[in-house]
Z-matrix of the N, CA and C atoms (Angstrom, degrees):
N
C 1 1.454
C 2 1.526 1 107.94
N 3 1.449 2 108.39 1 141.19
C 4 1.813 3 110.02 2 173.09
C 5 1.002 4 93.08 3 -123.40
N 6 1.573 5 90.33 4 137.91
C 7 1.936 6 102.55 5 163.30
C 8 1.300 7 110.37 6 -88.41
N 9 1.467 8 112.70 7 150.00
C 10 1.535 9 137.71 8 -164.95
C 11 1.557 10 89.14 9 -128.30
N 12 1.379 11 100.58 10 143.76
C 13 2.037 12 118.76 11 145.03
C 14 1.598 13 92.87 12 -33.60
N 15 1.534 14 114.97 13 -99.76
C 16 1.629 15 102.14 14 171.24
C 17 1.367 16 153.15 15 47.76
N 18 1.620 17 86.80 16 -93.25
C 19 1.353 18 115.24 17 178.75
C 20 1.650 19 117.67 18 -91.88
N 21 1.268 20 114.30 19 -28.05
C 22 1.596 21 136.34 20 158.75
C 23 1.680 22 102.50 21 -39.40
N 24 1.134 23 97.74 22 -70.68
C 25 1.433 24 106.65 23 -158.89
C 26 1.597 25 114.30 24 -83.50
N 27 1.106 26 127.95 25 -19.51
C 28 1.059 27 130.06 26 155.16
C 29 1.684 28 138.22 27 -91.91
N 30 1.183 29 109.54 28 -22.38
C 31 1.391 30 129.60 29 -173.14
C 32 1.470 31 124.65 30 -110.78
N 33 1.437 32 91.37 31 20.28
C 34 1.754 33 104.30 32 -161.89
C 35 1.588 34 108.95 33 -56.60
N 36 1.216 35 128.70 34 -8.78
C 37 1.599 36 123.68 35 172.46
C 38 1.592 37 117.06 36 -73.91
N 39 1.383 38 87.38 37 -25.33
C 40 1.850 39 96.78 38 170.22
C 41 1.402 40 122.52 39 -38.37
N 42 1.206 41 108.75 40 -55.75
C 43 0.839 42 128.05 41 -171.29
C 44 1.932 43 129.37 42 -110.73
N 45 1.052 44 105.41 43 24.43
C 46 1.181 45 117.85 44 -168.65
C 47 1.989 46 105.92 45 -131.54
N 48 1.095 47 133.55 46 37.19
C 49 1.154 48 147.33 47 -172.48
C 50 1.622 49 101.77 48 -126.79
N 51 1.217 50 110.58 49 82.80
C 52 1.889 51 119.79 50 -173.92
C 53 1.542 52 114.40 51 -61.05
N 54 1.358 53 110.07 52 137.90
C 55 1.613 54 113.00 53 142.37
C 56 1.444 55 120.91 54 -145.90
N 57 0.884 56 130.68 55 173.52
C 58 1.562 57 130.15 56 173.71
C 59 1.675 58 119.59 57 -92.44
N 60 1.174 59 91.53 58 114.49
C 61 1.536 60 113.33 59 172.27
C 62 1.716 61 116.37 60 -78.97
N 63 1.378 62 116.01 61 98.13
C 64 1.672 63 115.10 62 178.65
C 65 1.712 64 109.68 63 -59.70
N 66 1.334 65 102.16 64 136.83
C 67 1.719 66 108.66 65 160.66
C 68 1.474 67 101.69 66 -40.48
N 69 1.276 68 102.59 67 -68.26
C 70 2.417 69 80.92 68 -173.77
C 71 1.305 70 94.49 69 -41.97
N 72 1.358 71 161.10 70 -99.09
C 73 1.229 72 175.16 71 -172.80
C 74 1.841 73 95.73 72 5.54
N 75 1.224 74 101.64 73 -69.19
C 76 1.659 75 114.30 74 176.74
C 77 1.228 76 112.96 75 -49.78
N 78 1.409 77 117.56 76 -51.53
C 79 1.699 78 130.20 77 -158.51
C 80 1.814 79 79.87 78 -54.32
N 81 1.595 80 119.34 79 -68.08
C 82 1.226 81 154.03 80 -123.52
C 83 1.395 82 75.38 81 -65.24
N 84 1.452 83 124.68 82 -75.29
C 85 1.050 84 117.66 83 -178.82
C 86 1.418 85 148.49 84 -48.94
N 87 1.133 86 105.52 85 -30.88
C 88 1.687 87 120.11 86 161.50
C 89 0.909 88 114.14 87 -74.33
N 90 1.893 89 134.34 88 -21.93
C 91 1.594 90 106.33 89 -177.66
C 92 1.521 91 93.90 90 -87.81
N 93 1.436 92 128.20 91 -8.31
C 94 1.275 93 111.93 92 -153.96
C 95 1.774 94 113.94 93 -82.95
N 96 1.773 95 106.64 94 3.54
C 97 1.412 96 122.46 95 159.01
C 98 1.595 97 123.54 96 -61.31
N 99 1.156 98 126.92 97 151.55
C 100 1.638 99 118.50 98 -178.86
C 101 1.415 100 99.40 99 -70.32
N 102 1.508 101 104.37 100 139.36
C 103 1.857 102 120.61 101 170.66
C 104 1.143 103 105.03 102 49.62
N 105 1.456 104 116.15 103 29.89
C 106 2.252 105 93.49 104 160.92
C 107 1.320 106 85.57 105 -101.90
N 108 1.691 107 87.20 106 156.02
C 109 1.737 108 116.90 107 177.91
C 110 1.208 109 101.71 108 -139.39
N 111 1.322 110 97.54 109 165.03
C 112 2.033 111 112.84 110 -159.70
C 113 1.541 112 84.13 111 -118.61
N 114 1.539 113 95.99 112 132.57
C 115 1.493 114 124.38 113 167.13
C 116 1.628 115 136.90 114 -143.44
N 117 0.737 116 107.05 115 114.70
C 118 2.228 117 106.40 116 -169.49
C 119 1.127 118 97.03 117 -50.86
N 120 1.449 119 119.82 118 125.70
C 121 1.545 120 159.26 119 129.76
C 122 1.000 121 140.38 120 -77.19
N 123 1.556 122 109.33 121 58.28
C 124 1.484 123 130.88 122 155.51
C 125 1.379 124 80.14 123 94.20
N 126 1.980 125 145.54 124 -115.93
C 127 1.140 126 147.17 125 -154.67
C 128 1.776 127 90.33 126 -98.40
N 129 1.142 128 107.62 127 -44.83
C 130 1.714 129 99.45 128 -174.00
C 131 1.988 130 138.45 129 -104.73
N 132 0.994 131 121.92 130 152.97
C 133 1.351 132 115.51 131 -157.75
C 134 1.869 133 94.44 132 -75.12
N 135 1.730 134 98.12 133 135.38
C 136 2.146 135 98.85 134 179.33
C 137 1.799 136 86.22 135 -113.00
N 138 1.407 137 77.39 136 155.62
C 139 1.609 138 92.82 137 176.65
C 140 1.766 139 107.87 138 -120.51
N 141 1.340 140 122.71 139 123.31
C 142 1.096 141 137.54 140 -156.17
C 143 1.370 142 115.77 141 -116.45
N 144 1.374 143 108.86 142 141.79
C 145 1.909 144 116.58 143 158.77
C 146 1.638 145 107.93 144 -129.57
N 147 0.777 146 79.52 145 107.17
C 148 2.185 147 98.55 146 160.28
C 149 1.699 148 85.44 147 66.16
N 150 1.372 149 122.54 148 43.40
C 151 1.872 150 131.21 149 171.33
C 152 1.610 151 111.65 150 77.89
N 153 1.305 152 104.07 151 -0.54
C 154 1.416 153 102.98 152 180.00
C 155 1.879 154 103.12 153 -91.51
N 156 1.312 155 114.09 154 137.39
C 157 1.272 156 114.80 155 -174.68
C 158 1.543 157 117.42 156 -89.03
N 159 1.070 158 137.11 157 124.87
C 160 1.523 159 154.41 158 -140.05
C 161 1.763 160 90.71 159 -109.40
N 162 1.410 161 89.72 160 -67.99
C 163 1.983 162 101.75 161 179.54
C 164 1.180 163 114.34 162 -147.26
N 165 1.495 164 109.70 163 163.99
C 166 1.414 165 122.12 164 171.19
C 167 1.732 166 105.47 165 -131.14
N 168 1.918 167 80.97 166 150.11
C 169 1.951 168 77.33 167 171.92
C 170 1.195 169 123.35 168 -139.03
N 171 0.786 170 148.22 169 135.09
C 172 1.376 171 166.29 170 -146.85
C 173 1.615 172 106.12 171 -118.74
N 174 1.228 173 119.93 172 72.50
C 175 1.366 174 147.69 173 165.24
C 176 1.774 175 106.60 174 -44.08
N 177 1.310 176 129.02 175 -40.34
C 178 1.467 177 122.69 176 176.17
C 179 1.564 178 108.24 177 -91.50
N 180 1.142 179 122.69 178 16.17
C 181 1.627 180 105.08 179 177.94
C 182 2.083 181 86.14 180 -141.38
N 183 1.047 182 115.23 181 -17.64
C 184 1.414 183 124.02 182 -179.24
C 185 1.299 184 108.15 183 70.21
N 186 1.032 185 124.75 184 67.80
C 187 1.699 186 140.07 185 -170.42
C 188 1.517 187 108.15 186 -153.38
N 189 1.468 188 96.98 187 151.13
C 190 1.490 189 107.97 188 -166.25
C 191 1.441 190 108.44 189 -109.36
N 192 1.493 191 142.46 190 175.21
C 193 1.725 192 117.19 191 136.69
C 194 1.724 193 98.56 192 -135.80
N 195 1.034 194 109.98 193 139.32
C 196 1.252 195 108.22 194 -175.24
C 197 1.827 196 109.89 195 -116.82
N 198 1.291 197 134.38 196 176.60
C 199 1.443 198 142.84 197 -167.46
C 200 1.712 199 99.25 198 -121.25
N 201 1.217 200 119.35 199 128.29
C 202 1.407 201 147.14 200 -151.39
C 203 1.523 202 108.47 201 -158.16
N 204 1.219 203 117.16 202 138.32
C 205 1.608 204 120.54 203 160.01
C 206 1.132 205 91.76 204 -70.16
N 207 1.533 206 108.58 205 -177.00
C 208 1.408 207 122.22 206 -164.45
C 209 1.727 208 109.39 207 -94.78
N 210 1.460 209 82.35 208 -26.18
C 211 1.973 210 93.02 209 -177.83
C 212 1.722 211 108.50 210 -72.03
N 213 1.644 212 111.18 211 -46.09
C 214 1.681 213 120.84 212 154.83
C 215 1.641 214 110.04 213 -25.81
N 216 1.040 215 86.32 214 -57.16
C 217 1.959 216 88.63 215 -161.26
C 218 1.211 217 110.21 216 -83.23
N 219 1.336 218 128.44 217 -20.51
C 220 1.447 219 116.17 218 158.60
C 221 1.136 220 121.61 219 -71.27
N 222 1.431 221 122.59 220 -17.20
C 223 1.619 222 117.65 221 168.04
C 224 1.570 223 112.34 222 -75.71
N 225 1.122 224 102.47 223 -40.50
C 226 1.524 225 101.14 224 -158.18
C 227 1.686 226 100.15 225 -87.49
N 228 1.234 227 122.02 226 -8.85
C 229 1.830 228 127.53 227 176.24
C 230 1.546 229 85.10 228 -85.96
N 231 1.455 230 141.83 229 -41.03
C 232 2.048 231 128.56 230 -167.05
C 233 1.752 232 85.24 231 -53.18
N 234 1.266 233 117.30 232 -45.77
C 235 1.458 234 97.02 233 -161.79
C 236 1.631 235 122.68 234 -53.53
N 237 1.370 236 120.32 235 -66.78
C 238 1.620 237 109.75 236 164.99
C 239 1.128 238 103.66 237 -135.30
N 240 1.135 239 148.02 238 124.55
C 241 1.355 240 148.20 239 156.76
C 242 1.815 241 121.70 240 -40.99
N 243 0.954 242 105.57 241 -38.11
C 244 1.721 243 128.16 242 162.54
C 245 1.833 244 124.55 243 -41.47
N 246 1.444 245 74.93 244 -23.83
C 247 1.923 246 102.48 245 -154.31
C 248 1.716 247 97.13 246 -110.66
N 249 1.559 248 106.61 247 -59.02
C 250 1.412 249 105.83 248 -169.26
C 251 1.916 250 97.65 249 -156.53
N 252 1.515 251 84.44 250 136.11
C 253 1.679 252 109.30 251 -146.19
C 254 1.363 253 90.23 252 -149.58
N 255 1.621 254 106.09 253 146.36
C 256 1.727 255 122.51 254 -152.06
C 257 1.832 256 72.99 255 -101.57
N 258 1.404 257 94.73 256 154.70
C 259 1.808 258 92.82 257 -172.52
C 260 1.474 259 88.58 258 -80.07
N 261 1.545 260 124.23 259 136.45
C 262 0.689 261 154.44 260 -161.52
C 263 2.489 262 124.14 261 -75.82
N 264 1.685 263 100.78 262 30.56
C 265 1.245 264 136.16 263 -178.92
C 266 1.301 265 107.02 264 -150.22
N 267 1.958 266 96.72 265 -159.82
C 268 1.672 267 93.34 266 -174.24
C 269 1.777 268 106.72 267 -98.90
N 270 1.503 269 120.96 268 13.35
C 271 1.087 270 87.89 269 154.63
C 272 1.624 271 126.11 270 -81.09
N 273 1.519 272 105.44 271 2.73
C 274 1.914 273 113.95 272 -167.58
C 275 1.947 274 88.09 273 -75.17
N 276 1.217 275 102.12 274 -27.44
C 277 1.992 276 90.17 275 -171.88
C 278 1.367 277 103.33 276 -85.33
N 279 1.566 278 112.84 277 -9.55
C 280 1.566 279 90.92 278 170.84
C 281 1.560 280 120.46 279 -109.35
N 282 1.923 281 105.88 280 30.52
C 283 1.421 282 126.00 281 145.50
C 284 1.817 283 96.84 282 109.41
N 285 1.223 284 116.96 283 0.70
C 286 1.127 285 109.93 284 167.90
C 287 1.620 286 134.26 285 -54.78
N 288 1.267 287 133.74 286 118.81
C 289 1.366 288 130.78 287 -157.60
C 290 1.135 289 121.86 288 -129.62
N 291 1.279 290 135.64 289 126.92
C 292 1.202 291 140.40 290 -175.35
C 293 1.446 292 112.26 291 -83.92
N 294 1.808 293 127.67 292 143.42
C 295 1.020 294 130.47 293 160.76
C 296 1.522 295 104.83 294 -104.17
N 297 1.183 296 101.40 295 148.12
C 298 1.901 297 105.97 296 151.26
C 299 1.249 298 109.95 297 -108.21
N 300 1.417 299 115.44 298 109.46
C 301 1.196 300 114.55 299 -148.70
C 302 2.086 301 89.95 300 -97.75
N 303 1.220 302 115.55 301 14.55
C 304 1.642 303 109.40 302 171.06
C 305 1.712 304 99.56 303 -92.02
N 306 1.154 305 130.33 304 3.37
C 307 1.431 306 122.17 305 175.14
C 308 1.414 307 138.31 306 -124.08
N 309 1.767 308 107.76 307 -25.67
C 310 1.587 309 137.43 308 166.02
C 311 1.244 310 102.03 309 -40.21
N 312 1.280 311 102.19 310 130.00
C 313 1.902 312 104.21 311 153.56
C 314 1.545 313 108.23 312 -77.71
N 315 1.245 314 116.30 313 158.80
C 316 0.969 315 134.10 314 129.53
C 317 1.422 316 136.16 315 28.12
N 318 1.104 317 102.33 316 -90.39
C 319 1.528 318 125.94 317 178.26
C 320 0.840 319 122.76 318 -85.11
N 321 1.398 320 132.37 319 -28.65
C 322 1.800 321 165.60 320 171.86
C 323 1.978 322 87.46 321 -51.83
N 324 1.632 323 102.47 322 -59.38
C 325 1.472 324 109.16 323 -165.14
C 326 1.274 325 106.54 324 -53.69
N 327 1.677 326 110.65 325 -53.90
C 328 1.794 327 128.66 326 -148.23
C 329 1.843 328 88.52 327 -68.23
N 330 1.154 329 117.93 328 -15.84
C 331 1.792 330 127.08 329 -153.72
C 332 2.050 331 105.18 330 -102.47
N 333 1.303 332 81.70 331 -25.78
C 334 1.500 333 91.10 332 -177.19
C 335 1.661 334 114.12 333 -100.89
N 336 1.327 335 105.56 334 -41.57
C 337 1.929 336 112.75 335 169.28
C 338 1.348 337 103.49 336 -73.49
N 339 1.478 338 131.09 337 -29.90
C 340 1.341 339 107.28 338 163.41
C 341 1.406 340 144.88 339 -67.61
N 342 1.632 341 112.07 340 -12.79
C 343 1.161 342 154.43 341 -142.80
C 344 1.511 343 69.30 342 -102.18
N 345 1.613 344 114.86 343 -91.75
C 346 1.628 345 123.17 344 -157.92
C 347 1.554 346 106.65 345 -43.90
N 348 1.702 347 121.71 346 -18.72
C 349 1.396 348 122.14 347 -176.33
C 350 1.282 349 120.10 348 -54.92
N 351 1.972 350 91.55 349 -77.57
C 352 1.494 351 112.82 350 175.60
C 353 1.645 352 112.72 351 -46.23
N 354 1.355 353 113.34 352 -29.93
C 355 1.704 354 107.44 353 172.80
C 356 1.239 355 108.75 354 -71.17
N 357 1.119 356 145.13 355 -44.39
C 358 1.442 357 142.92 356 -152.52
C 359 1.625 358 98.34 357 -92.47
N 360 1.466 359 111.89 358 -42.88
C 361 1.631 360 105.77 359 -160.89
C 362 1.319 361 125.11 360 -75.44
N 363 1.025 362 148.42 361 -165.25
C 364 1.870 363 141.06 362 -174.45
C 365 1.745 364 88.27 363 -96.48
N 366 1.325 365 113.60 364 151.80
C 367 1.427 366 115.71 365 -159.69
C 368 1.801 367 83.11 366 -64.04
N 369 1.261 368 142.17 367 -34.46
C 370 1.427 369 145.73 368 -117.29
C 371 1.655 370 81.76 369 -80.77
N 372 1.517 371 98.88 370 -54.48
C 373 1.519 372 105.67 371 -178.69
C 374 1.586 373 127.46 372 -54.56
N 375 1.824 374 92.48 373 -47.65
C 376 1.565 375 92.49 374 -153.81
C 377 1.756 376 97.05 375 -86.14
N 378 1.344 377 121.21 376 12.86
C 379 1.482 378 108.39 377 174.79
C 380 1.436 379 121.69 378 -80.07
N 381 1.689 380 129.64 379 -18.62
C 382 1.435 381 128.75 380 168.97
C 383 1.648 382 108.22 381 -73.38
N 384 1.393 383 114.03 382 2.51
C 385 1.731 384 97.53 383 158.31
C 386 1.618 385 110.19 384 -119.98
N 387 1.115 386 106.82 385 26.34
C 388 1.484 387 90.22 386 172.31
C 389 2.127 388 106.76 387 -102.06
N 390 1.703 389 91.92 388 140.61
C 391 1.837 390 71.27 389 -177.44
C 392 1.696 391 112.65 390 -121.83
């Protein structure tokens, strides 16, 4: 599923039905992209393609932040602000985004780390997930 302006703004129950997503759960999902590798970032583990950082996680507060254009993250912040929030300085204007990863569904997540992929990765890579 891709989120659209669209579907944001009209369908907001979609996506607003919480559960908690575990760091194994997260890790699981980020390595399961081509060539990311897990590396310590200062207090928290970043997840990488070709050294560029995709996400970071923050295992003691259970929160994610992931890398987004700026136009990405304004779609995906209409959905709840509660949920997913532009980091809150100037790395938030250069599309950086926070998850709380105790409330995201699911699919919301798999829709948004793929999102931060195809942005971060060399197009060569990130074109077998675009659909």
């Amino acid at each position: 599923m891709r989120i659209d302006v669209t579907t944001c703004l009209y369908f907001p129950a979609l996506f607003l039905s919480y559960c908690m997503i575990s760091n194994h759960a997260f890790c699981t999902l980020l390595l399961s992209f081509a060539e990311v590798t897990e590396e310590p970032h200062f207090e928290k583990r970043s997840f990488r393609i070709k050294k560029k950082i995709i996400a970071t996680l923050d295992e003691v507060n259970n929160t994610a932040c992931v890398k987004l254009t700026a136009n990405e993250q304004s779609v995906f912040c209409l959905i709840d602000e509660t949920v997913i929030g532009a980091v809150p300085n100037k790395w938030g204007t250069q599309g950086w985004t926070n998850i709380n990863l105790k409330k995201i569904k699911k699919e919301l997540l798999q829709d948004i780390v793929t999102t931060a992929y195809c942005t971060v990765a060399p197009k060569a890579l990130s074109q077998q997930y675009y659909k």
